[in-house]
C-alpha positions in Angstrom: -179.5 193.4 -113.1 -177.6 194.5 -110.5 -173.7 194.4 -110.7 -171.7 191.6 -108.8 -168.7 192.4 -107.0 -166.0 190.2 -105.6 -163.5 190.4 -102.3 -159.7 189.2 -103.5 -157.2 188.9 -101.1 -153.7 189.5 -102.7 -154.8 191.8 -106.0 -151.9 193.8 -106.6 -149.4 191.3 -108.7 -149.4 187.7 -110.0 -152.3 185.5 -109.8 -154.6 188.0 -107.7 -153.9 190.8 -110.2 -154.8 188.5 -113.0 -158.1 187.1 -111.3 -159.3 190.6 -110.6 -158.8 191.8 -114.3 -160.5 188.7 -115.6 -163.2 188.9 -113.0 -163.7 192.8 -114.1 -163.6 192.0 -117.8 -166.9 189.8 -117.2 -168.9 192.7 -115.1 -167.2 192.3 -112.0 -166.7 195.5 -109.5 -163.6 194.3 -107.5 -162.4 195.0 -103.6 -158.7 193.4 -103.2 -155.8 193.4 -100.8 -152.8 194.3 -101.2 -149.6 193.9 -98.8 -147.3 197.2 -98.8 -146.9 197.9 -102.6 -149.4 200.6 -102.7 -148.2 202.1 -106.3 -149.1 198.3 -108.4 -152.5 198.1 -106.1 -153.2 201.7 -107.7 -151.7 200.1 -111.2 -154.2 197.7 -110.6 -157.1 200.0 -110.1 -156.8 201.8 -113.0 -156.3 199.2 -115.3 -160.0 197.4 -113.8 -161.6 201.0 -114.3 -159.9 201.0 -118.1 -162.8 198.0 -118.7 -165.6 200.2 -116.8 -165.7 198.6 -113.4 -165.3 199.6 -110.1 -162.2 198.8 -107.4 -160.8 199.9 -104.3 -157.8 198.1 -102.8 -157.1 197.8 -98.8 -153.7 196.9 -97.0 -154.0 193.8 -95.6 -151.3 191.5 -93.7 -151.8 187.4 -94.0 -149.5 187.2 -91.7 -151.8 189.0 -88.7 -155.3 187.3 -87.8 -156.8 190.4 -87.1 -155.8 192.0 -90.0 -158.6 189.7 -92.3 -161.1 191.2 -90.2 -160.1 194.7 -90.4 -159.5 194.4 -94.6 -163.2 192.6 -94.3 -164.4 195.9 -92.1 -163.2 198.4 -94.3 -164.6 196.2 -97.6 -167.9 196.1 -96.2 -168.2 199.4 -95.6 -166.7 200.7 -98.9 -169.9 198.6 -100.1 -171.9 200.0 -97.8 -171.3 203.6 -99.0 -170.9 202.7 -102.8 -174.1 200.3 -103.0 -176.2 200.8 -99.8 -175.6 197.4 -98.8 -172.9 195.9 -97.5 -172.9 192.4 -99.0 -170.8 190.9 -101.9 -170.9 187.8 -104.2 -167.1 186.1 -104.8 -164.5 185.9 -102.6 -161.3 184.8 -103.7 -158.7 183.9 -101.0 -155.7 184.1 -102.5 -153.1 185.7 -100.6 -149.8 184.3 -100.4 -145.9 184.0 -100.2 -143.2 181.0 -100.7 -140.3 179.6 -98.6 -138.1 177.5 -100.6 -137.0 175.5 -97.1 -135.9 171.1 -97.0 -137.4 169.5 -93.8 -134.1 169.4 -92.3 -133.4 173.1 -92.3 -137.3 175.2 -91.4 -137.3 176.8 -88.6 -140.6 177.6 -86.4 -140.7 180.9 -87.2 -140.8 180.1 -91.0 -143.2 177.2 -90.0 -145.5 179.7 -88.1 -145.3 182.1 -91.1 -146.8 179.7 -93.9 -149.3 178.4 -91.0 -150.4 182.2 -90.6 -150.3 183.0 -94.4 -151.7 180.2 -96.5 -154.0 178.6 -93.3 -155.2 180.7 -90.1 -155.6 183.8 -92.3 -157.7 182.3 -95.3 -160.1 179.9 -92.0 -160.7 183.6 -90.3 -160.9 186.2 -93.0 -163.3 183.6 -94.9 -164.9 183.9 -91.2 -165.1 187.5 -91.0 -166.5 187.9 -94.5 -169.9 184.5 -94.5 -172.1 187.0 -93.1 -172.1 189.2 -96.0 -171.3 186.6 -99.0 -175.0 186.7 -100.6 -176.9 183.1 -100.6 -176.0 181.6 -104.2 -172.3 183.5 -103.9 -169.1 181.7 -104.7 -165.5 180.9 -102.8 -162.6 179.8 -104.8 -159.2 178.9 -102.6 -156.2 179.1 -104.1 -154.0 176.0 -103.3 -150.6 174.5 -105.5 -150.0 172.2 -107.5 -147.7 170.8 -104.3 -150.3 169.1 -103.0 -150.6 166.0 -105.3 -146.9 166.1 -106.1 -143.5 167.0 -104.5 -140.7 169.2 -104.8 -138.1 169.4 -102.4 -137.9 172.5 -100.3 -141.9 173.4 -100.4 -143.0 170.9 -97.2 -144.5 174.0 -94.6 -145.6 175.2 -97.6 -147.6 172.3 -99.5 -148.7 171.0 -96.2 -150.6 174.4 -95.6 -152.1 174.2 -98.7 -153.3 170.6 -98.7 -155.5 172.2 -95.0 -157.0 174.6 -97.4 -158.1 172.0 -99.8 -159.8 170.0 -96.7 -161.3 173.3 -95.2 -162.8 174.0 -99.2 -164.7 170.9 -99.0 -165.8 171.8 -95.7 -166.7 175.1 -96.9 -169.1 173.6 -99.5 -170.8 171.0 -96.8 -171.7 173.6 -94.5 -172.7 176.0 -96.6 -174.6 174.5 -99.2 -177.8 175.6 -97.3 -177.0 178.6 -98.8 -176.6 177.8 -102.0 -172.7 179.0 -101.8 -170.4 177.0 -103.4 -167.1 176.2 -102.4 -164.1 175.0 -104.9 -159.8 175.4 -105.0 -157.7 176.2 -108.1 -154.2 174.2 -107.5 -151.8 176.4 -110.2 -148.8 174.1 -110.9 -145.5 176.0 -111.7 -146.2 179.9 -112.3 -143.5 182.6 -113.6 -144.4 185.4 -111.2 -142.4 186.9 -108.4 -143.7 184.0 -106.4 -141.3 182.3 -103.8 -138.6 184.9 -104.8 -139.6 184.5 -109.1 -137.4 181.1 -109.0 -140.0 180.1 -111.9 -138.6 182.8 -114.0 -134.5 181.3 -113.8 -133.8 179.9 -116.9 -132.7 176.3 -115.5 -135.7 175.7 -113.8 -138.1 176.6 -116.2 -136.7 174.2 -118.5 -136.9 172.0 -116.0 -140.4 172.5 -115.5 -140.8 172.7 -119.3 -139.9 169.2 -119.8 -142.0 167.6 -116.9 -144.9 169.5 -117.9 -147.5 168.1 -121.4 -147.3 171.6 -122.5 -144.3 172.1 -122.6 -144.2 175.4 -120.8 -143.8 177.3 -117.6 -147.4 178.6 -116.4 -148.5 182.0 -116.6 -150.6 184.3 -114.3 -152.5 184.8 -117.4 -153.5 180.7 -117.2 -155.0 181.0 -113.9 -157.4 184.1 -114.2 -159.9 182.9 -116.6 -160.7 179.7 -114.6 -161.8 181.4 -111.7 -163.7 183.9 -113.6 -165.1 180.7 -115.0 -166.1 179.4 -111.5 -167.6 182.6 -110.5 -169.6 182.6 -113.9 -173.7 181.2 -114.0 -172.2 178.3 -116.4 -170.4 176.8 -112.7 -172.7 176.8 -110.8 -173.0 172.8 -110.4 -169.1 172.7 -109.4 -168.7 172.3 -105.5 -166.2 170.8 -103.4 -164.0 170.3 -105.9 -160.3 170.9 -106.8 -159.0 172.1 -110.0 -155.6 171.8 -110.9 -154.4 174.6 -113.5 -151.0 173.1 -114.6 -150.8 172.8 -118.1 -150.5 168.7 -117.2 -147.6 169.0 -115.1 -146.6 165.6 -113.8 -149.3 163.6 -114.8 
């Protein structure tokens, strides 16, 4: 049986790098994106190679249209020279960043920059990359928590996000023909460097603590494994849906 590989944009830290290694523990060869930190892409590499699978990491900006379709270029033909085909399995769009901004006081240009980021970048690199996700392959979205339930300061944010969870649906409509399925993880509160690493700050992880059935902050470490999940045979009946990773925050 040949080996699967996915495409993951944002690999090098947090979620990404987590969903990579999970994805490599279960037979996975990875491709990922990073942004500029070159040295934890390379981090990341070796520790995916450490459990006997294959990666290669490509800069990529979320912030430039163009750039999805060059990071898809240069994926494709890294496969093309490492497999004699250019075609891949997963991908997993989950490139990101955070502006902690209230309504009264976003500007465009930090406006423009979550529209770019979380919701032009993930419609046209999922573009670029349909014609060589294989029939029966997978795409998981990566959306927030934020979408069911609000926190000041996260509206540019939260409102690109909630697009992603319509376009997901649409994903799995159109492309069910092809026996691809479509589906969106919504993390709740994570302690990475996320949004500045205001999940780490002692106040408002108690905060978060309290509101949450668990009791805790979430992990990178609670996200991985459910997408590995989706990518696994066992999922393959899951489509069009959205599953919230929160630990029961809010509910």
């Amino acid at each position: 049986m040949s080996q699967k590989t996915a495409i993951i944009s944002g690999g090098s830290r947090g979620l990404g790098r987590d969903i990579a290694i999970n994805l490599a523990k279960d037979g996975v060869n990875i491709v990922f994106s990073y942004y500029q930190n070159k040295s934890k892409a390379k981090e990341v590499i070796s520790e995916i190679e450490s459990v006997g699978q294959k990666a290669v990491a490509f800069a990529f900006d979320a912030n430039k249209t163009k750039s999805g379709q060059e990071f898809i270029n240069k994926a494709t033909n890294y496969l093309l020279k490492e497999n004699g085909d250019t075609n891949f399995d997963f991908l997993i769009n989950n490139a990101g960043t955070g502006a902690y901004n209230l309504v009264s006081d976003t500007t465009e240009e930090q406006f423009d920059e979550m529209m770019n980021v979380h919701l032009k970048s993930v419609y046209f690199l999922t573009q670029a990359a349909l014609p060589y996700l294989n029939n029966g392959g997978r795409i998981i979205n990566i959306s927030s928590g934020l979408t069911r339930f609000s926190l000041p300061g996260m509206s540019a944010y939260a409102m690109m996000k909630g697009g992603i969870e319509v376009f997901t649906r649409y994903l799995a409509k159109e492309l069910g023909q092809r026996k691809i399925t479509a589906n969106v993880i919504a993390p709740g509160a994570i302690a990475t460097d996320f949004a500045g690493g205001s999940n780490k700050e002692e106040q408002k992880a108690a905060l978060i603590s309290s509101i949450t059935a668990l009791g805790r902050v979430g992990e990178a470490e609670d996200v991985g494994g459910t997408v590995a999940f989706l990518c696994s045979d066992k999922a393959g009946w899951i489509n069009g849906q959205r599953i919230e990773v929160s630990g029961g925050m809010l509910v």
